[in-house]
PAPAFI-761883 format. One record per residue (C-alpha): residue number from 1; x, y, z. Coordinates in nm, 2 decimals. Example, Ala and Ser with C-alpha at 12.3 -4.5 7.8 and 13.67 -1.06 7.14 Angstrom:
2
ATOM   n   east  north     up
ATOM   1   1.23  -0.45   0.78
ATOM   2   1.37  -0.11   0.71
END
This chain:
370
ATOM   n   east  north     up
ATOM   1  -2.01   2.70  -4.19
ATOM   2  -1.64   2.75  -4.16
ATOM   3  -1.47   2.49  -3.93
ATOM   4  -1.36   2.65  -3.62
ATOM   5  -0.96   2.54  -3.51
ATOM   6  -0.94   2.27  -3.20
ATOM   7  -0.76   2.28  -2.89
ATOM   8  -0.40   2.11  -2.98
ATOM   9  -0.22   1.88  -2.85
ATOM  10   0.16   1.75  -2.75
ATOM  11   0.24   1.41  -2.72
ATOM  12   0.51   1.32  -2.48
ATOM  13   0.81   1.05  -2.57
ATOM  14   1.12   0.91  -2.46
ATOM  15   1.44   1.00  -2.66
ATOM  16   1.58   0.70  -2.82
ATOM  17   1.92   0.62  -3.07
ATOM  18   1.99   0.35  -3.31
ATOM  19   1.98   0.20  -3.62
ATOM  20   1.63   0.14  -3.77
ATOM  21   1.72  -0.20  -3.97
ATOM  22   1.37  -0.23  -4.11
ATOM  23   1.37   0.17  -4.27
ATOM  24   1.29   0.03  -4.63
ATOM  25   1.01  -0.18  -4.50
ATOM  26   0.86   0.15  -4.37
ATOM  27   0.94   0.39  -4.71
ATOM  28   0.77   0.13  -4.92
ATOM  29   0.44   0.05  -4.61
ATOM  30   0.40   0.43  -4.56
ATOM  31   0.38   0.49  -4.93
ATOM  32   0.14   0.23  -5.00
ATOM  33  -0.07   0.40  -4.73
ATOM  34  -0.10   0.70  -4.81
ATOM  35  -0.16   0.60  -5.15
ATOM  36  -0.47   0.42  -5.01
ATOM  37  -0.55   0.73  -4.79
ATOM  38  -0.53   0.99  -5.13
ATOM  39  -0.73   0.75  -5.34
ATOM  40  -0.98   0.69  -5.13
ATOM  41  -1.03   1.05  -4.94
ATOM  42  -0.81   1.30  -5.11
ATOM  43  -0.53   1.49  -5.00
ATOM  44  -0.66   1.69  -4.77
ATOM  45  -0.81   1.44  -4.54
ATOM  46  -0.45   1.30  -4.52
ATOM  47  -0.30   1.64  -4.38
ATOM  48  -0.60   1.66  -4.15
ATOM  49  -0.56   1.33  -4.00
ATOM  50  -0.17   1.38  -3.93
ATOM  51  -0.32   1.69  -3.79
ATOM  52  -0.43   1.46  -3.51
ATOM  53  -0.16   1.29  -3.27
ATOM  54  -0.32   1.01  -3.22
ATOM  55  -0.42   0.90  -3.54
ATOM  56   0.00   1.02  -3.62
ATOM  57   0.06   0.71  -3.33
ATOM  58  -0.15   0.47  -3.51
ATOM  59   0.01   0.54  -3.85
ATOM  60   0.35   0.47  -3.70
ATOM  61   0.28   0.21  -3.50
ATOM  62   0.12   0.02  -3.83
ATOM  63   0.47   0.07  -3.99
ATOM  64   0.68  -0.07  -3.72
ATOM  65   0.75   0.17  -3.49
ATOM  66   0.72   0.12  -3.08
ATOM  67   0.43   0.42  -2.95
ATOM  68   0.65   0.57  -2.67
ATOM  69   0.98   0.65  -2.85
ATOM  70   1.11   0.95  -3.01
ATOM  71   1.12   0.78  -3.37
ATOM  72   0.75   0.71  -3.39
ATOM  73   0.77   1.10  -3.50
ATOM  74   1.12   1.12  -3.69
ATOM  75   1.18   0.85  -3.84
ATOM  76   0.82   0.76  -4.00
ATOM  77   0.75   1.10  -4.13
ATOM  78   1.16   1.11  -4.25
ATOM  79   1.02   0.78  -4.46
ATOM  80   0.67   0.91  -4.55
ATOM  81   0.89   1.21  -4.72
ATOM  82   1.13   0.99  -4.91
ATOM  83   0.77   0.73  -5.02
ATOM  84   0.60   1.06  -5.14
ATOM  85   0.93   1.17  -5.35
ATOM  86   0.91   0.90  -5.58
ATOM  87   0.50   0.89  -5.62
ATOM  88   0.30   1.15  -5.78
ATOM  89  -0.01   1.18  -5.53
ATOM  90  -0.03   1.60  -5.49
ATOM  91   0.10   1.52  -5.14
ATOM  92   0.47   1.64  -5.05
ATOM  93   0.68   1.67  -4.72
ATOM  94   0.94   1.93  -4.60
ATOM  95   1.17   1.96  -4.32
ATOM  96   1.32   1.68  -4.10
ATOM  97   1.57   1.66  -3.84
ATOM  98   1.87   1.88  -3.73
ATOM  99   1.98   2.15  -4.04
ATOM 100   1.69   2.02  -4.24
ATOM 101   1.47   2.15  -4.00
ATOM 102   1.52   2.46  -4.16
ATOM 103   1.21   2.43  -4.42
ATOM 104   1.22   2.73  -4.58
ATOM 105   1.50   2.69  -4.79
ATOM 106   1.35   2.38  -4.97
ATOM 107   0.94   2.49  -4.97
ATOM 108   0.96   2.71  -5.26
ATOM 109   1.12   2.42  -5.53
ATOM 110   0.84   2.17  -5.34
ATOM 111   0.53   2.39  -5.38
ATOM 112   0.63   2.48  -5.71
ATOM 113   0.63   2.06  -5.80
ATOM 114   0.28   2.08  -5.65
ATOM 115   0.20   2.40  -5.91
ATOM 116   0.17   2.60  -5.59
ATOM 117   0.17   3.00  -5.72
ATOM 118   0.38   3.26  -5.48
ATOM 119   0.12   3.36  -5.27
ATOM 120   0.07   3.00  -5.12
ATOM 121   0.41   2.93  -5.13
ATOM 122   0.47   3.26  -4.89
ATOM 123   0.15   3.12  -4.74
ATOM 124   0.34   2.84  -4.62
ATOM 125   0.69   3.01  -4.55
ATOM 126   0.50   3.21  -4.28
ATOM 127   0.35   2.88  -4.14
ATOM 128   0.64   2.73  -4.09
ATOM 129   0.88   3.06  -3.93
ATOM 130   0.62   3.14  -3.71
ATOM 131   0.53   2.73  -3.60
ATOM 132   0.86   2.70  -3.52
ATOM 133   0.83   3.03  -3.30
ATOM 134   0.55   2.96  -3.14
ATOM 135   0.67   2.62  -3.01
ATOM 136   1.00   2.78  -2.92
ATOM 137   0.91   3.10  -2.74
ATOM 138   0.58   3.11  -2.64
ATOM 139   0.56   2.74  -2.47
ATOM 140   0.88   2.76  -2.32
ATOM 141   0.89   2.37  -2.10
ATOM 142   1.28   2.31  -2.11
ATOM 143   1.23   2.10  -2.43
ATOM 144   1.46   2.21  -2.75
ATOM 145   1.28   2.21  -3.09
ATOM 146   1.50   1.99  -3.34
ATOM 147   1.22   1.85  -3.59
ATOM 148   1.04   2.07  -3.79
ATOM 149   0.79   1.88  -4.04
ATOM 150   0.51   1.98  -4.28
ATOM 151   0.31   1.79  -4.53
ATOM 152   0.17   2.02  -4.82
ATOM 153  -0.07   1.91  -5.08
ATOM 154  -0.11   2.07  -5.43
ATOM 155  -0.43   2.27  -5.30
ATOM 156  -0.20   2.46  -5.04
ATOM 157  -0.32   2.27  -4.80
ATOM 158  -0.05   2.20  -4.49
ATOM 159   0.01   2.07  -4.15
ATOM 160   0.28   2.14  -3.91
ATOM 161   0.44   1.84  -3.70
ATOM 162   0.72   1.97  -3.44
ATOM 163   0.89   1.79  -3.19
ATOM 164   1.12   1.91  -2.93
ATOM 165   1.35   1.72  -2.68
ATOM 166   1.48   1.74  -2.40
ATOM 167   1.84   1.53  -2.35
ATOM 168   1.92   1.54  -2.01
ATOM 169   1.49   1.39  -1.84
ATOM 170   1.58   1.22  -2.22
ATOM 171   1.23   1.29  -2.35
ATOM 172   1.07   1.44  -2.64
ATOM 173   0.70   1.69  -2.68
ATOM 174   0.51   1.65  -3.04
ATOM 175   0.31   1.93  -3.12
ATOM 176   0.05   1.91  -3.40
ATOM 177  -0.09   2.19  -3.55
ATOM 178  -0.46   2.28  -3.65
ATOM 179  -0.44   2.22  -4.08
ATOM 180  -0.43   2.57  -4.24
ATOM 181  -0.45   2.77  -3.94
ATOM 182  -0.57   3.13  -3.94
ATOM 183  -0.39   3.23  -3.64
ATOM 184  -0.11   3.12  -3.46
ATOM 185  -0.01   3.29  -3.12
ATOM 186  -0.36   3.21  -2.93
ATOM 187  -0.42   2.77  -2.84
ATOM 188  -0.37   2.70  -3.22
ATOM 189  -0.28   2.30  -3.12
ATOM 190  -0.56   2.06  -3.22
ATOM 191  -0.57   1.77  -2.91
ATOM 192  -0.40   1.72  -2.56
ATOM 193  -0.20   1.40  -2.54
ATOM 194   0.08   1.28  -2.27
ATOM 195   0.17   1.37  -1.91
ATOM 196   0.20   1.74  -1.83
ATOM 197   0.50   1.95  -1.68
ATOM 198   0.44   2.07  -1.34
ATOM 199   0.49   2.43  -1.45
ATOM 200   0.59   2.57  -1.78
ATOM 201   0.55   2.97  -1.97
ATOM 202   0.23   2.95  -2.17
ATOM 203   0.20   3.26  -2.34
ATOM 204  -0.03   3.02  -2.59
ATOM 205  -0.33   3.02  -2.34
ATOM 206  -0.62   3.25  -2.36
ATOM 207  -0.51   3.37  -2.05
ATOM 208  -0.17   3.52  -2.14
ATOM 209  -0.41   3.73  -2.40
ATOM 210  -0.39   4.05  -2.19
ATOM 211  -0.01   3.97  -2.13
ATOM 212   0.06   3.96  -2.49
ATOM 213  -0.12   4.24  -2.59
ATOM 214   0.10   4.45  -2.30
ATOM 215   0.41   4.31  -2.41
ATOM 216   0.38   4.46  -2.76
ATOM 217   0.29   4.78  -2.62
ATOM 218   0.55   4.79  -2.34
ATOM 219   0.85   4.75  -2.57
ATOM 220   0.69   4.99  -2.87
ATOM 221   0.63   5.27  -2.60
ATOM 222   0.97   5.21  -2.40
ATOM 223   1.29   5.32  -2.49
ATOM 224   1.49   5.01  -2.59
ATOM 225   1.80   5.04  -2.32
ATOM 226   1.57   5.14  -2.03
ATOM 227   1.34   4.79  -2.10
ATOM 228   1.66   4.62  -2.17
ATOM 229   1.78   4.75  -1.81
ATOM 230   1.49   4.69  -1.64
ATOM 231   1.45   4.31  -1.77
ATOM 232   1.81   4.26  -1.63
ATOM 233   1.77   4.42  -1.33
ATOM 234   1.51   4.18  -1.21
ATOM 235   1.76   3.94  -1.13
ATOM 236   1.88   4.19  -0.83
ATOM 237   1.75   4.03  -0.54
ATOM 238   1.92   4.30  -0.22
ATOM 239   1.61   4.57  -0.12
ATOM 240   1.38   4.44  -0.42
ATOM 241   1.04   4.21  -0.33
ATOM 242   1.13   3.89  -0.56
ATOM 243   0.91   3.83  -0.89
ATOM 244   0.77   3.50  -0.80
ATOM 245   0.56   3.70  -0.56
ATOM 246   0.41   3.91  -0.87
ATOM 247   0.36   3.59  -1.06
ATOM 248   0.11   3.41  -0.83
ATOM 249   0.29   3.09  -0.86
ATOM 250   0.23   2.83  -0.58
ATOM 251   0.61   2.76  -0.62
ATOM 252   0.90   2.84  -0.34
ATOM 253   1.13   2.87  -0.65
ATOM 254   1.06   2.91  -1.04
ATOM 255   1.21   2.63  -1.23
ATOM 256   1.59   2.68  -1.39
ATOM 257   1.46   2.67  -1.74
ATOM 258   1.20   2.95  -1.62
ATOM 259   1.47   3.18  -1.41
ATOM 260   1.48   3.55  -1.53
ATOM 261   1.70   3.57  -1.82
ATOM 262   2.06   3.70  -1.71
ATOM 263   2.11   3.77  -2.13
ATOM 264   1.88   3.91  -2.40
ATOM 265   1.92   4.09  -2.74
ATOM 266   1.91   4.45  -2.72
ATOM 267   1.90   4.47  -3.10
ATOM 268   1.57   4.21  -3.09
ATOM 269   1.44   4.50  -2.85
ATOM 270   1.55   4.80  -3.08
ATOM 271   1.38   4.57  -3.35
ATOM 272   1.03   4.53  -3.15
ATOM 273   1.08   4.90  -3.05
ATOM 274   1.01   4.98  -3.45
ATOM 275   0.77   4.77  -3.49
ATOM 276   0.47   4.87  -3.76
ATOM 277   0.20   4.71  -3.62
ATOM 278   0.10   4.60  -3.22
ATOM 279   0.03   4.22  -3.22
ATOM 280   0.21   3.93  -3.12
ATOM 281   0.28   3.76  -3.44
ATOM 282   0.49   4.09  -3.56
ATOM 283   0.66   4.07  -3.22
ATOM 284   0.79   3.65  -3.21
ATOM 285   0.88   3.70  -3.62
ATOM 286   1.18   3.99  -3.55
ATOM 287   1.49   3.80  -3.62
ATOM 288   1.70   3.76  -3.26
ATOM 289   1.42   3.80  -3.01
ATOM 290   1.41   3.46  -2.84
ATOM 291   1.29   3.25  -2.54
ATOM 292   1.47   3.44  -2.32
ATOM 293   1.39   3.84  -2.48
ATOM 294   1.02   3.67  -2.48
ATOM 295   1.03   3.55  -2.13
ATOM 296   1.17   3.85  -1.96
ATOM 297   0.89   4.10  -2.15
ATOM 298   0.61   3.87  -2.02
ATOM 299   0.75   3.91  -1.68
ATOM 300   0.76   4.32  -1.70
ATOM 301   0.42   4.29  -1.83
ATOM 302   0.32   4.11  -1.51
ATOM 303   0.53   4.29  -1.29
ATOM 304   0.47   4.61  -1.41
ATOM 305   0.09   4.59  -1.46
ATOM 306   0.00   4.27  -1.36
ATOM 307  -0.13   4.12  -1.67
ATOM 308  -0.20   3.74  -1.63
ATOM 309   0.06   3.46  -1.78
ATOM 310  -0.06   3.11  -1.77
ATOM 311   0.23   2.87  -1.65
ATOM 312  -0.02   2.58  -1.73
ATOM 313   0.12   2.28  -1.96
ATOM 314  -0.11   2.25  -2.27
ATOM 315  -0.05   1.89  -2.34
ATOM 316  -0.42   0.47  -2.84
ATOM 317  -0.32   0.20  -3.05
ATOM 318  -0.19  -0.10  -3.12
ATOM 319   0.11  -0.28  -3.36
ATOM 320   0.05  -0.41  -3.67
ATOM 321   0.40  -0.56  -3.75
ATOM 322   0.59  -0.54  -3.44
ATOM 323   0.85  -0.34  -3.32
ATOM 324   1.26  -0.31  -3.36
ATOM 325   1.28  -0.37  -2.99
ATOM 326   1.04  -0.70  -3.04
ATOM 327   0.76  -0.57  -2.81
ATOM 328   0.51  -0.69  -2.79
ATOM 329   0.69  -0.92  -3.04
ATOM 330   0.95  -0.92  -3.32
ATOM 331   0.90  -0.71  -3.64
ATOM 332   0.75  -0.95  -3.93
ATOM 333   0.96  -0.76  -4.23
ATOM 334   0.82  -0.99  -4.51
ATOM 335   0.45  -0.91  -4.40
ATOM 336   0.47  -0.54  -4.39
ATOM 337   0.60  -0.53  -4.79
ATOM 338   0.36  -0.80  -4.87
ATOM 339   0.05  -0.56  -4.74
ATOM 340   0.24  -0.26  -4.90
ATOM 341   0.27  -0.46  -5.21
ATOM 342  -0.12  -0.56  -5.20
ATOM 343  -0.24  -0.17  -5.10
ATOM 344  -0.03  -0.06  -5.38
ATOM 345  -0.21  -0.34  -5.61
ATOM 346  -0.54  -0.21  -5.49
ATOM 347  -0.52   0.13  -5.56
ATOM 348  -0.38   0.09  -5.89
ATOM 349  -0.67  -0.11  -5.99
ATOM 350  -0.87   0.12  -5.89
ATOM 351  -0.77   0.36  -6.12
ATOM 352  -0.92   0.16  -6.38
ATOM 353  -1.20   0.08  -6.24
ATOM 354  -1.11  -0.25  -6.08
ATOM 355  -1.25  -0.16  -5.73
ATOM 356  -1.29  -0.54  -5.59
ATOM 357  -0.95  -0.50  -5.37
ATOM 358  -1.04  -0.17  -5.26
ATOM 359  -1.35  -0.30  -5.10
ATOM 360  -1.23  -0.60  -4.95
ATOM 361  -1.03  -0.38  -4.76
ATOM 362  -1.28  -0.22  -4.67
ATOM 363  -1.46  -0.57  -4.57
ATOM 364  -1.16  -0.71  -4.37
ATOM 365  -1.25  -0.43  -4.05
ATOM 366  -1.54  -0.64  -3.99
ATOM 367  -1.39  -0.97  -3.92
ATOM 368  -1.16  -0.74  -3.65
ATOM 369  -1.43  -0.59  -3.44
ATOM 370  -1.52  -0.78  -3.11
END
């Protein structure tokens, strides 16, 4: 029976700068792990499990990094890419921060190391334009994406990690996507983790369904300058009844980051107006049409015909070597590379049969439970 997708999760952190003095502790820890993790369960139980945000936690948290910073996401999966670089385990990762975001431009050379053929690697090229959509215009929660990550594996397996931020509440949202997922636009996340917003544009929930559905239609049957007139317009307050009374919100005043957009691309709209086919995933892939062109069309739609939008936010563990900041207490540097240098050991052996360090491993969880 074919696995049916999870609800997804974001993970909410605090923005933090600095050096990370312990960075090639972590490249040679989070190599040795995953090289436990592939040996032992394969490759695709490894992009599963970052698939989860709080098993992502624990596996940074085990390589030194504190659970409520921005880092726990950047910097250990920035590491994990460089460990996986220089080991041949059918396990890659693309992306990172800033420019590098931009995955597209290195998947192709990455899936062909894995022996990827075209149609996966397109596979995955769509995965990770329309992630990045998705993240950006239809959960619109005044955060700004700026890490894009994906782990591929030579099956054409894959897993999406984003994280956005947000400088000036200086806090960051992690959103983990379902592995391989068939759809995209409709709750494609996998598990709900950190505080929620009061009010955000979810155009992700079930409940924006109808909304999406009338958005396509609204800008393939209008003509381009009239939509792109009437979005504007909305901000005209003399002799017109305001929108927040359309929306149903139990708010006095819509949030700044949710305020009807004052500029949108009437060449996005001419774009959308072409459009082959009506769904939603055509509509956020047309080059130009962003948060704001996406915003203001689910607004018509309510407006207009009073199509439901959600504004509803879709949103354990402890250190194994300390932490940079020393809490709970200071990072032991010579332990984490002696356990990378025994996990490494291990699985080696393994290969050749040897599987006595393998299953003390193993053995060592039962003198930790209480």
């Amino acid at each position: 029976m074919e696995e049916q997708p999870k609800r997804v999760g974001v993970v909410e952190l605090r923005l933090a700068a600095g050096p990370i003095p312990h960075y090639r502790e972590i490249v040679k820890l989070s190599g040795a792990v995953i090289g436990v993790l592939v040996n032992d369960f394969g490759t695709r139980e490894v992009i599963k499990r970052f698939s989860d945000p709080l098993w992502m936690n624990c596996y940074a948290c085990t390589v030194g990094f504190e659970w409520m910073y921005s880092g726990l996401t950047t910097v250990p999966l920035i590491a994990t890419k460089e460990a996986l670089e220089k080991e041949n385990l059918g396990l890659k990762i693309v992306g990172g921060k800033g420019k590098k975001a931009r995955a597209t431009n290195e998947i192709p050379s990455v899936c062909e190391s894995l022996g990827l053929g075209e149609k996966e690697i397109e596979e995955v090229k769509k995965a990770s334009k329309l992630t990045c959509k998705v993240d950006t215009c239809e959960i619109q929660d005044n955060h700004s994406l700026y890490f894009h990550s994906m782990l591929i594996d030579e099956k054409g397996n894959y897993v999406t990690i984003n994280q956005k931020m947000n400088i000036k509440a200086g806090t960051a949202r992690r959103f983990h996507w379902i592995n391989n997922p068939k759809q995209f636009i409709e709750e494609p996340y996998n598990a709900c983790v950190g505080s929620k917003q009061k009010t955000i544009l979810n155009l992700t929930s079930r409940k924006s369904r109808e909304c999406r559905k009338t958005m396509v239609d609204i800008v393939q049957d209008t003509n381009p300058q009239k939509m792109y007139n009437t979005i504007l317009s909305l901000n005209r307050e003399i002799g017109q009844t305001k929108i927040t009374e359309f929306l149903g919100m139990k708010v006095v005043k819509l949030p700044y980051y949710l305020n009807i957009p004052r500029r949108i691309s009437l060449e996005a709209l001419k774009n959308a107006h072409e459009l082959a086919e009506r769904n939603f995933e055509d509509l956020l892939g047309i080059k130009g049409l962003g948060p704001a062109t996406i915003r203001g069309l689910a607004y018509v739609s309510k407006l207009i015909y009073g199509t439901p939008c959600s504004f509803r936010d879709p949103v354990k563990y402890t250190f194994a070597f300390g932490t940079k900041v020393k809490i709970p207490y200071p990072l032991e540097k010579k332990a984490m590379v002696e356990v990378a240098d025994i996990l490494k050991n291990a699985v080696e052996e393994a290969k050749i049969g040897k599987m006595e360090k393998i299953r003390a491993i193993r053995r060592i969880e039962n003198f930790l439970k209480i």
